[in-house]
C-alpha positions in Angstrom: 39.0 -31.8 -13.6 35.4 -32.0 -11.8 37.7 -32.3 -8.0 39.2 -28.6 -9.5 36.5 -27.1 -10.7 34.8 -27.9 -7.1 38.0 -26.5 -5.3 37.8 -23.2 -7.6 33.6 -22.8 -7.1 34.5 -23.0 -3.4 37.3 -20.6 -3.4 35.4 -18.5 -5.2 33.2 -18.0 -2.1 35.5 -15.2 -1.0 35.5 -13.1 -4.4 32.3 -12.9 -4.3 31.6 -12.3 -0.8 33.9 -9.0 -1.4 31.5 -8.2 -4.5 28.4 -8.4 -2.2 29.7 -5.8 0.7 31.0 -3.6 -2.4 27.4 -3.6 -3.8 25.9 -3.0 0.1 28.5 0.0 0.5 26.8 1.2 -3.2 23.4 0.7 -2.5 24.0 3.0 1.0 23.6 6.5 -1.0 20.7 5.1 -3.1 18.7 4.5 0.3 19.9 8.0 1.6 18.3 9.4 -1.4 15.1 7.2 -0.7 14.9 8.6 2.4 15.4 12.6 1.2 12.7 11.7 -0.7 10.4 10.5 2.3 10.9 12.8 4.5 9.9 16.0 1.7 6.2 15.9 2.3 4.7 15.8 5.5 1.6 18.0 4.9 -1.8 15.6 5.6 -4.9 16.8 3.9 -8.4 16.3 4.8 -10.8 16.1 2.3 -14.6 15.8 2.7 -17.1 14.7 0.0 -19.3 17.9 -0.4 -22.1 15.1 -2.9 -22.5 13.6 1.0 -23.0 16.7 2.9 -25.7 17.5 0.3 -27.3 14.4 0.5 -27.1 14.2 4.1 -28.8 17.9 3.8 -31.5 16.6 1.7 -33.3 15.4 5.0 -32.7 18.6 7.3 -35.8 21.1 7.6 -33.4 23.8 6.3 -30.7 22.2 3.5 -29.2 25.1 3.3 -28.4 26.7 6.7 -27.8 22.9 7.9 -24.8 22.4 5.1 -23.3 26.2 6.0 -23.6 25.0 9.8 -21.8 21.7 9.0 -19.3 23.4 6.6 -18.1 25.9 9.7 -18.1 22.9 12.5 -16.0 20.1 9.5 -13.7 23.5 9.3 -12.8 24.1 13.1 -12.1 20.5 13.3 -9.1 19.9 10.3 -11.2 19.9 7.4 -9.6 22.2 4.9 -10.8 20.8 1.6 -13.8 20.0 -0.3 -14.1 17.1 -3.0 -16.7 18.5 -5.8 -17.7 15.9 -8.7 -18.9 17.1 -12.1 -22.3 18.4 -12.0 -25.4 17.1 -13.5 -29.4 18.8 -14.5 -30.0 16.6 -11.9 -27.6 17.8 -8.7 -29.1 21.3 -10.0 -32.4 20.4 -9.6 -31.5 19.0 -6.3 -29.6 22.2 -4.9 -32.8 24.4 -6.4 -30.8 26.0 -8.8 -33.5 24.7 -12.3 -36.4 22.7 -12.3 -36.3 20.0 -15.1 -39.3 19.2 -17.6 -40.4 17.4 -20.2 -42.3 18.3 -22.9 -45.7 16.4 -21.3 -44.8 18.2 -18.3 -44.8 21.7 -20.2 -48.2 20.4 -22.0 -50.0 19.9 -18.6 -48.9 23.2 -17.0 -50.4 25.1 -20.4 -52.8 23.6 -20.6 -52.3 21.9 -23.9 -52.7 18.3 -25.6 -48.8 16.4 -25.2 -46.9 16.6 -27.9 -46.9 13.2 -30.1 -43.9 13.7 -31.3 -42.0 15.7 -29.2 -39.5 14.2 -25.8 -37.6 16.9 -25.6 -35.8 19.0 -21.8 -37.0 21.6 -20.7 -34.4 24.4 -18.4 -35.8 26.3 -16.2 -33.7 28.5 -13.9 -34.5 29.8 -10.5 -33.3 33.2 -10.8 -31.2 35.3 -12.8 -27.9 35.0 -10.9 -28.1 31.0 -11.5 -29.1 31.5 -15.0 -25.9 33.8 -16.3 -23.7 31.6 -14.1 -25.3 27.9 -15.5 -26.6 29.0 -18.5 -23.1 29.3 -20.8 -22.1 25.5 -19.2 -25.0 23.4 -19.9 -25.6 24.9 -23.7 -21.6 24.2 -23.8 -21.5 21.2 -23.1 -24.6 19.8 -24.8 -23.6 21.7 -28.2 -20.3 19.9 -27.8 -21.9 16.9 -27.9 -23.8 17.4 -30.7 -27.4 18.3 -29.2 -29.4 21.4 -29.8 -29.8 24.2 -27.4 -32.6 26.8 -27.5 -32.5 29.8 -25.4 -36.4 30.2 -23.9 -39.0 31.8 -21.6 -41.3 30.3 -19.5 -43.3 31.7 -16.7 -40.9 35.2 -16.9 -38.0 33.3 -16.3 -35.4 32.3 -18.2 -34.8 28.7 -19.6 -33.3 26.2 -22.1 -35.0 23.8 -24.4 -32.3 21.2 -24.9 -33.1 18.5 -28.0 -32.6 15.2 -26.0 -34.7 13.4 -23.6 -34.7 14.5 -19.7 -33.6 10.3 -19.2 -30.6 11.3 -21.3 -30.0 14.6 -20.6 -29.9 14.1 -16.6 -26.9 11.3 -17.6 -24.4 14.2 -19.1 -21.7 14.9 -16.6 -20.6 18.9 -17.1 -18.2 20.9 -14.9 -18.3 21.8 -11.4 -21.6 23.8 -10.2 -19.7 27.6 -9.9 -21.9 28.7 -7.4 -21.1 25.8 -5.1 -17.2 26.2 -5.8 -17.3 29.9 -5.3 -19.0 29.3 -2.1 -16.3 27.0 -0.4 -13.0 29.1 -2.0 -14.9 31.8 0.1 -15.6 30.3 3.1 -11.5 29.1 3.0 -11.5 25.4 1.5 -9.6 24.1 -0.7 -11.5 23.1 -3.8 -10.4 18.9 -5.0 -12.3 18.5 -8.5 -13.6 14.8 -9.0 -13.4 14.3 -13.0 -14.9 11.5 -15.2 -13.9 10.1 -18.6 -17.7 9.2 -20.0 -17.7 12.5 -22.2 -15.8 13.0 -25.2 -12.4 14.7 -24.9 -12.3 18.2 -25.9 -8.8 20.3 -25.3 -10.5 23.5 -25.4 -13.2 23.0 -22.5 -10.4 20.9 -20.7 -8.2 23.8 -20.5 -11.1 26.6 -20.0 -12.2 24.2 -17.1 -8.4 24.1 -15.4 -8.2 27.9 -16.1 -10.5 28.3 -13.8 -10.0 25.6 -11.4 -6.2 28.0 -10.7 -7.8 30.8 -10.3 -9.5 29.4 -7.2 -6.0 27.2 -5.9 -7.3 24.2 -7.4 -3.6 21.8 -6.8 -5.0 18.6 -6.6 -7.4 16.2 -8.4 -9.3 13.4 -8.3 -10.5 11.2 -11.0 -14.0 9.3 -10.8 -14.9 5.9 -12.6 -12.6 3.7 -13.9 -10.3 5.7 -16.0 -8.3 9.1 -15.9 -9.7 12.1 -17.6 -8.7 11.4 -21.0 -7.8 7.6 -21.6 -10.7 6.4 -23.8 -9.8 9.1 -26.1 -6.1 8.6 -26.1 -5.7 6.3 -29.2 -7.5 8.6 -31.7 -6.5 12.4 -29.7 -3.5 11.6 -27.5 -5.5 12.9 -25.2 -3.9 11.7 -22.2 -0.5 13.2 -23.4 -2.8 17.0 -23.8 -4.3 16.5 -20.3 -1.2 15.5 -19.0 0.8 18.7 -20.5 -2.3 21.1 -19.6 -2.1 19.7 -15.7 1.6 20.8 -15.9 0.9 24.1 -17.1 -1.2 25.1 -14.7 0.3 23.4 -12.0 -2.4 20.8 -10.7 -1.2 17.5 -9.4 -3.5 14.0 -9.0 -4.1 11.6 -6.4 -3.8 8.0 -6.3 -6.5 6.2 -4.8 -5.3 3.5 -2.4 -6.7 -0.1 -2.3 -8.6 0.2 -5.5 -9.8 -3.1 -6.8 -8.4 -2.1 -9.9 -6.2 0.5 -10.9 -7.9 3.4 -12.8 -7.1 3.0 -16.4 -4.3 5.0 -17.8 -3.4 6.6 -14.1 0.5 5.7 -15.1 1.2 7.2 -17.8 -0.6 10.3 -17.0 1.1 10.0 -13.3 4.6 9.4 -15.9 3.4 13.1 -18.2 3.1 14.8 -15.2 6.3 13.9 -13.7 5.0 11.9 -10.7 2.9 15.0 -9.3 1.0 12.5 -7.3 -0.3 12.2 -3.6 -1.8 8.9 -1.9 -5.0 9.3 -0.7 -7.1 6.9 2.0 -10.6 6.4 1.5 -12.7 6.6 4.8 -16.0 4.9 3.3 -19.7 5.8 4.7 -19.7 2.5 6.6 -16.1 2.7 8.1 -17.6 6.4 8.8 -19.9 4.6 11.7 -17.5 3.0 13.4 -15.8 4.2 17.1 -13.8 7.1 17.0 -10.9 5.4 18.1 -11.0 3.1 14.9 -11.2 5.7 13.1 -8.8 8.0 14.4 -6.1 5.4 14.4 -6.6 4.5 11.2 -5.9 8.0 9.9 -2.6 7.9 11.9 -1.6 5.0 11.1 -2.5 5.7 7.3 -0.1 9.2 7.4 2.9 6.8 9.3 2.6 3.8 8.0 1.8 4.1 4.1 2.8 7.6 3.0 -1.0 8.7 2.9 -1.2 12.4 2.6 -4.9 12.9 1.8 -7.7 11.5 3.5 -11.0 11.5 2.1 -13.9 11.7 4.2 -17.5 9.9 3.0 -21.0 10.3 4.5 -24.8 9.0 4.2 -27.1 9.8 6.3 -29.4 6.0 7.4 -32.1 5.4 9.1 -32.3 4.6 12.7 -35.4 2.7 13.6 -34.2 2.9 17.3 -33.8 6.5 17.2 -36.9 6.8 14.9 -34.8 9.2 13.0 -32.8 10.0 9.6 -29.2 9.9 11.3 -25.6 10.2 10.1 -22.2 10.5 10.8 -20.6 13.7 11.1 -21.1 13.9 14.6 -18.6 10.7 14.5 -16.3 12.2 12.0 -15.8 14.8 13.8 -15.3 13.3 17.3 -12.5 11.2 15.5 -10.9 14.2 14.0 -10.8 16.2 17.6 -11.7 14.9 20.8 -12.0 11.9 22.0 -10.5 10.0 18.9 -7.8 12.8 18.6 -6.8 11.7 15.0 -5.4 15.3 14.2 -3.5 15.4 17.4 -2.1 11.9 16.5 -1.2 12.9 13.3 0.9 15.6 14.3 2.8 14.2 16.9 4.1 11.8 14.1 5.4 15.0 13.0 3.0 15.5 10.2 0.7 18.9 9.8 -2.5 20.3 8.4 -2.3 22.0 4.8 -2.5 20.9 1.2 -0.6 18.1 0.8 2.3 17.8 -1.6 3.8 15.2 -3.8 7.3 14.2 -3.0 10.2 15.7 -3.7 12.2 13.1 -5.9 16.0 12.9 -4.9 17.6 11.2 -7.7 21.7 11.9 -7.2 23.6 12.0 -10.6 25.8 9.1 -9.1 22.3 7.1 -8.3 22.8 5.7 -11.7 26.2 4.5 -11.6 25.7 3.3 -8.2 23.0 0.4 -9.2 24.9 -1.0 -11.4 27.7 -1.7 -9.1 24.6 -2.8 -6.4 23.3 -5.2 -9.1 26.9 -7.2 -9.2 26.6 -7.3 -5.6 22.9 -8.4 -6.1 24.1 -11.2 -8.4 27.3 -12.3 -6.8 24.4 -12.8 -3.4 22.7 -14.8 -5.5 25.4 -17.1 -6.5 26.8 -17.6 -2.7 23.6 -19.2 -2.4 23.7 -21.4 -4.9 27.2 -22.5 -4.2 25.8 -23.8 -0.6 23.8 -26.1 -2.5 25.6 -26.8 -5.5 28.5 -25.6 -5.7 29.9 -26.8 -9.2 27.4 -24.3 -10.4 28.8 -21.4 -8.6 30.9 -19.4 -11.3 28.3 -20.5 -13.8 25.4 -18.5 -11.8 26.8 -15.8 -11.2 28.0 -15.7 -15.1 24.9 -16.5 -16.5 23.1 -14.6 -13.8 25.2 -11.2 -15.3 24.2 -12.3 -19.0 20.5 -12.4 -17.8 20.6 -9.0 -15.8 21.8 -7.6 -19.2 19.3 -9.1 -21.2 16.0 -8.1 -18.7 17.5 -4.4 -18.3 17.1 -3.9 -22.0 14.0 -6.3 -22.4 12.2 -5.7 -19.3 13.3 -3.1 -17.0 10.6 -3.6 -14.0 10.9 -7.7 -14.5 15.0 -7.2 -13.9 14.8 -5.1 -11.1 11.9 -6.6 -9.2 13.4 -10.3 -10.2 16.7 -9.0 -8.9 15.4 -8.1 -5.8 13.3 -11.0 -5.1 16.2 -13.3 -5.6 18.3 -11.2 -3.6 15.6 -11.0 -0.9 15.1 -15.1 -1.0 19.4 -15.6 -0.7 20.1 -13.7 2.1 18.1 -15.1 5.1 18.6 -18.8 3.0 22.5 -18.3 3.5 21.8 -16.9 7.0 20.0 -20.3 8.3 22.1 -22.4 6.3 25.6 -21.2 8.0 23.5 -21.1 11.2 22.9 -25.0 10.5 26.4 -25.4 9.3 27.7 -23.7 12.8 25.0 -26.0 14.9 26.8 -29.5 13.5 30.5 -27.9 13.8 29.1 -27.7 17.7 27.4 -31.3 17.5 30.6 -32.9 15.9 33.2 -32.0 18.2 31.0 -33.7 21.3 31.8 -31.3 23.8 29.1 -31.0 26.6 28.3 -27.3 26.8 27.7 -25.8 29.8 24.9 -23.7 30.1 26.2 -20.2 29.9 28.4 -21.4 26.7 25.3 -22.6 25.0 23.1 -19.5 25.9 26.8 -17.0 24.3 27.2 -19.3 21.3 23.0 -18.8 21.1 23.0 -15.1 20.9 25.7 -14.5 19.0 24.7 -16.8 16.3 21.6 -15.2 16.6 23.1 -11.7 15.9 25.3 -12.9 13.4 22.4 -14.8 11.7 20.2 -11.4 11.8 22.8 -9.6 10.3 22.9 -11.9 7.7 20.1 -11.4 6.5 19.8 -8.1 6.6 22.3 -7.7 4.5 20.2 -8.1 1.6 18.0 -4.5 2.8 20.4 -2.5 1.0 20.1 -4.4 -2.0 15.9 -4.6 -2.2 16.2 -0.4 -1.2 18.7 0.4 -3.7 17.0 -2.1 -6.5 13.2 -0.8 -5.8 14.1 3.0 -5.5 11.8 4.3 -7.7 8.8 6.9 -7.2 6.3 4.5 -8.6 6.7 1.5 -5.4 6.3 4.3 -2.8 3.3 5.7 -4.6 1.9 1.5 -5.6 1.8 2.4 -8.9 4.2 -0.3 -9.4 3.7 -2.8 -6.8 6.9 -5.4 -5.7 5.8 -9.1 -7.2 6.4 -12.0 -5.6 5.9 -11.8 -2.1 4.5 -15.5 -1.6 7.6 -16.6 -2.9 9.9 -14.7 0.1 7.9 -16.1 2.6 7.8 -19.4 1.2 11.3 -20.1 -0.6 13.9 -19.5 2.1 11.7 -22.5 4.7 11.7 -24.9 1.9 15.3 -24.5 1.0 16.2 -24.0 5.2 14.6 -27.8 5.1 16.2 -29.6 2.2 19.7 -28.4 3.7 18.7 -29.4 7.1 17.1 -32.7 5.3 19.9 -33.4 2.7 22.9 -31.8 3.5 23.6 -31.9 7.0 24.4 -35.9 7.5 27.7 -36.0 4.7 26.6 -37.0 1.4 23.7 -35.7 -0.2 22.8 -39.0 -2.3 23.1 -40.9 0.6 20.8 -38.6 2.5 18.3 -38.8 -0.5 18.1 -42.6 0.1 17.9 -42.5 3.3 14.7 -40.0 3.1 13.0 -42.0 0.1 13.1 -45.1 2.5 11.7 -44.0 5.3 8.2 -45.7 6.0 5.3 -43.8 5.3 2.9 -44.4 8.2 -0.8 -43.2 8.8 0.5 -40.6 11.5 3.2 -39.1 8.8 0.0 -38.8 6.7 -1.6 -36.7 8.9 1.1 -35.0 10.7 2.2 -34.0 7.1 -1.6 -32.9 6.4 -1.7 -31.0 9.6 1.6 -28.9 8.2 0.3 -28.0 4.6 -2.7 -26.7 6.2 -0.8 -24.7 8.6 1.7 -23.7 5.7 -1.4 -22.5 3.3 -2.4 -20.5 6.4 0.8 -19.0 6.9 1.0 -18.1 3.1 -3.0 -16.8 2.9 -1.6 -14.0 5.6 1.2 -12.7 2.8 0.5 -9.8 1.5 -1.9 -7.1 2.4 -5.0 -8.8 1.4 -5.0 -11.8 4.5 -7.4 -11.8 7.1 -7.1 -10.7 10.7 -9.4 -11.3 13.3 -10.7 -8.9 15.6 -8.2 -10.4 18.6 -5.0 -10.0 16.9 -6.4 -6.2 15.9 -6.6 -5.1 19.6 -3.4 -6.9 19.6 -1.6 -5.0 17.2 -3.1 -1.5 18.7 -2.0 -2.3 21.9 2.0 -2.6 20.4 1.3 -0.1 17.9 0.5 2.3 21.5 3.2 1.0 23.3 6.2 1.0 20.8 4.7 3.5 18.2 5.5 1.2 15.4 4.1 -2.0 15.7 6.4 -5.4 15.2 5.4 -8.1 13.2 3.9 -10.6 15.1 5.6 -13.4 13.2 8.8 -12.3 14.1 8.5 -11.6 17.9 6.0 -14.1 18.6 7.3 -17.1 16.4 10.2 -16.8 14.3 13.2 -14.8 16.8 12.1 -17.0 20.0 12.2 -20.1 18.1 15.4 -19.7 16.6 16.8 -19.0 19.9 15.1 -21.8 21.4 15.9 -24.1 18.9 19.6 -23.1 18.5 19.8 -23.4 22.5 18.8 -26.9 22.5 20.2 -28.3 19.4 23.6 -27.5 20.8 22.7 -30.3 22.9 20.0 -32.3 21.4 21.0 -32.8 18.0 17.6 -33.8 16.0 16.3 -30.2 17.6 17.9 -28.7 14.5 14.4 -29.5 12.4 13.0 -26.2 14.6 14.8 -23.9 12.6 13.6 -24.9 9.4 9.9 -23.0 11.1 12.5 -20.1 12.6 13.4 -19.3 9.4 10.1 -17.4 9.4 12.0 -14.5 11.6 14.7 -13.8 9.1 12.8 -13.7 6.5 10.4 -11.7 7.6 13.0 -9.5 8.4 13.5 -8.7 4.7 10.1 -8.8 3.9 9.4 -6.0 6.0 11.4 -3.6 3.4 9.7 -5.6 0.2 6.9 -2.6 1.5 7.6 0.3 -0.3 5.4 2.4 0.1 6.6 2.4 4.2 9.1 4.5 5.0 12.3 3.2 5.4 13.3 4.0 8.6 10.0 3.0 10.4 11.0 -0.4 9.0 14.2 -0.5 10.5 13.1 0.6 13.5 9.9 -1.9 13.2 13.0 -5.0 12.5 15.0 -3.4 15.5 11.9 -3.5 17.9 11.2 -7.1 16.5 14.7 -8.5 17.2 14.9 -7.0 20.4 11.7 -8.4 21.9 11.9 -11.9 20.1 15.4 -12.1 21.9 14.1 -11.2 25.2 10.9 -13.8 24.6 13.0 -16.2 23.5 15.4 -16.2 26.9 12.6 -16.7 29.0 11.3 -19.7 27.0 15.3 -20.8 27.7 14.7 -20.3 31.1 11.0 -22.2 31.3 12.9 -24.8 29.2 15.4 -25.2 31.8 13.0 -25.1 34.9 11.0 -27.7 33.1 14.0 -29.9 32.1 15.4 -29.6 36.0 11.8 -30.5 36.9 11.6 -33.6 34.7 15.1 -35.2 35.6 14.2 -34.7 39.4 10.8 -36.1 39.5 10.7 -38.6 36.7 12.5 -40.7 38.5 9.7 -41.0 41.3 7.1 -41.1 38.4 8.5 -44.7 36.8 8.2 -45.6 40.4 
């Protein structure tokens, strides 16, 4: 019964090899869709902190003419919009629109004994035009909270007594200064509102404040702090769900942040109210702002290409420069970056992106989309159980039976764990089967003892090289089709597991190399238990974890490069115009054609493609990045195949120089 059972887990092989090119021929109008969905915004918006240009005005003769002169010179080089936080007594005080005192202050300037029992703010406004147009926000928004307004006179101009403290008062965020906002819609920005969460949520002001932010072509907003507009309130109000519905009324949208050290709190769901009206958005900070224009500028462009960035936001602070014995700061740089020399604009646009307000994408979500998954997540299973049938295959049917029970179970438990699980394991089973039938192919050649000439060894090289590569890419279609959501392209869901891909398909690529390639597997396992464990295992085995933790530290976005291998990748990046991953052109592609080439004659040279395995992993992993567009990763896998194949022949060919060198003159050397 267990000799049957093997025979029918074998045989079995073929079913579901059918299964897994019916779920890649599925997943094929679910990445066409992905893609429609990529290519529907390509409008790049630059956005420049107008809090910085004030402070950076702060130490100019003349504030004023200095921020209109900026304003014109940030305009004629790309910047169309102007990020405006929530106003404070304070940021009037410092843009001369009120003076602030407290009730000593009023005491001294009439003359009179402080009050013992008074702490109270005193509003004063410059003139009349800043008093009608700041006058009905700041008793607003202190009445809402609570806090006593007076209207006054003082000096024959008007003024506000409010009943708190000037340490609290200066603290109360309040909307945008009107003045400044009118200002910039005239001059021709576009106005991006920065809102907080510190005040409590009130529906009426929130939709007043929007009213008004449409009526100067407000489309976009940003949130400041920690949380969304709205989320500390959302328990008791369901304030969230009433901002949420009073953005879609008046047609404003959100940005996302990227590379956040924490996700603002409740950004989902309002991101999920709103329908996804939400663009990414790269944060230049002030120091990045200081560094070379070509930095800079290729930052940006490689922002807009690389990671469906759409808004840049552009920070400023002005330092002091003890060589220059002088207040300095960076627009000059900023500017440079954006036009000539750094030519970040130019860059931008001949990526096929332009200047404007950028839009959120367009969603293509076909009817069929639906339909199709579920036939891509039999595939996706049926992958996964080819895999395990190379190990074990008595448990072939049973995984991919159980593995159908479990998908069921996750989709209705825990949608995002199923599909990112799915995906994972389908990402992982792929380039494992591709090295393992790569192995498998390497011994059929090593069995039958036939001497190879060299021309045979370099054919049957490449083309189990191609059809290894193929392999693995088989499993793209499935990690497109199983990740196609709006939320991976924008990170607010983010693919888990990462580590894993790079690590799992080496260690299994080295148990079947270490276990299954010399007949039985228990006799194998002996074999390995016994062997002697010297002092140089020790350390040659110490030497590989620590270059294995090094390997696994650069997962992810969050490893470190040095400053080398960043000129490095610029250099490809200006070559190719999409830059191959180093691991797969430099290590992984010319390895596995090395390796392959010689083990067809030396047989223990198989344990080098347990390291090539890197390559065909990596060639999934570049698609486990969402938010990339999808065909700049194929293109970046293409690019990466086709030099690793060329790098890899010419270490052949030094191979073979060397090996002609060796059997000529070693000879003479033991002499």
């Amino acid at each position: 019964m267990h000799r049957k059972w093997q025979l029918w887990s074998i045989s079995s092989r073929k079913w579901l090899w059918i299964l897994v090119v019916i779920g890649i021929v599925a997943a094929l109008p679910v990445a066409y869709d992905r893609w429609k969905t990529e290519t529907s915004s390509n409008h790049v918006e630059l956005v420049f902190d107008y809090r910085d240009l004030v402070d950076v005005a702060a130490y100019q003769a003349h504030p004023q003419d200095y921020i209109n002169q900026q304003l014109d010179r940030l305009q004629a080089a790309g910047v169309g919009s102007m990020a405006v936080f929530e106003s404070t007594l304070n940021e009037f005080q410092q843009t001369k629109r009120i003076t602030l005192y407290n009730s000593s202050d009023i005491a001294k300037v009439n003359n009179e004994v402080p009050p013992a029992n008074d702490n109270l703010t005193y509003v004063v406004f410059a003139n009349e035009e800043y008093a009608d147009q700041l006058s009905p926000i700041i008793d607003g928004t202190f009445r809402r909270l609570g806090i006593d307004v007076t209207s006054w006179t003082f000096q024959d101009r008007r003024a506000l007594i409010i009943d708190t403290p000037v340490e609290n008062a200066v603290l109360k965020p309040m909307q945008s200064d009107p003045i400044t906002l009118e200002m910039l819609h005239n001059k021709g920005f576009t106005i991006v509102p920065r809102l907080g969460d510190s005040l409590p949520y009130n529906e009426a002001s929130v939709e007043q404040m929007l009213t008004y932010y449409e009526s100067l072509g407000v489309k976009r907003i940003l949130f400041e702090g920690i949380s969304v507009k709205g989320f500390n309130d959302q328990e008791e109000m369901k304030s969230l769900n009433s901002f949420g519905r009073l953005l879609k009324e008046h047609d404003i949208g959100i940005s996302a942040i990227e590379n956040l050290k924490k996700p603002q709190l409740g950004f989902n769901k309002l991101a999920y109210i709103i329908d996804y009206d939400v663009v990414r958005l790269y944060s230049l900070s002030e120091g990045d702002a200081n560094r070379t224009v070509d930095v800079i500028a290729d930052r940006l462009a490689l922002a807009s290409k690389d990671r469906n960035i759409r808004m840049f936001y552009l920070n400023a602070a002005p330092s002091r420069n003890m060589l220059k014995a002088s207040i300095t700061d960076p627009l000059d740089n900023l500017i440079d970056s954006l036009q000539e020399p750094g030519n970040a604009i130019s860059k931008m646009e001949s990526n096929g992106f332009t200047l404007g307000q950028a839009t959120a994408f367009d969603i293509q979500d076909s009817s069929l989309q639906h339909y199709l998954k579920l036939i891509v997540v039999l595939g996706a299973v049926a992958f996964i159980a080819l895999m395990v049938s190379y190990f074990l295959p008595i448990l072939t049917i049973p995984a991919f039976v159980f593995g159908m029970i479990g998908s069921a179970g996750l989709y209705v438990l825990k949608p995002v764990l199923f599909e990112q699980g799915l995906a994972l394991l389908v990402a992982i089973s792929a380039p494992t089967i591709a090295m393992v039938l790569a192995v498998r192919k390497i011994n059929e050649v090593n069995k039958s003892a036939i001497d190879m000439k060299l021309r045979r060894r370099v054919t049957h090289t490449l083309v189990l090289y191609i059809k290894t590569s193929i392999l693995s890419l088989c499993a793209v279609p499935f990690v497109i089709a199983l990740l196609n959501n709006v939320t991976y392209q924008l990170v607010l869901e983010q693919f888990r597991g990462v580590s894993l891909l790079h690590f799992a398909p080496i260690a299994l690529t080295g148990v079947y190399v270490l276990l299954y390639r010399g007949g039985q597997i228990v006799t194998s396992m002996r074999k390995l238990l016994h062997v002697r464990i010297t002092i140089l295992g020790v350390i040659v085995a110490g030497i590989i974890g620590v270059i294995g933790m090094y390997y696994l530290s650069r997962t992810g976005n969050s490893g470190n490069v040095t400053p080398l291998e960043m000129s490095f990748r610029s250099l490809m990046e200006n070559t190719f115009g999409v830059r191959p991953r180093n691991k797969e052109f430099l290590l992984g592609h010319p390895l596995f054609i090395l390796g392959a080439f010689l083990a067809f004659k030396y047989r223990n040279v198989i344990f080098v493609m347990i390291v090539a395995s890197i390559g065909q992993l990596s060639i999934v992993d570049t698609f486990a990045h969402i938010h990339t567009p999808m065909m700049l990763s194929v293109v970046r896998d293409v690019i990466g195949l086709g030099l690793g194949l060329i790098i890899g022949l010419v270490a052949v060919a030094v191979w073979q120089i060397a090996e002609g060198c060796w059997k000529r003159w070693s000879p003479l050397l033991r002499q």
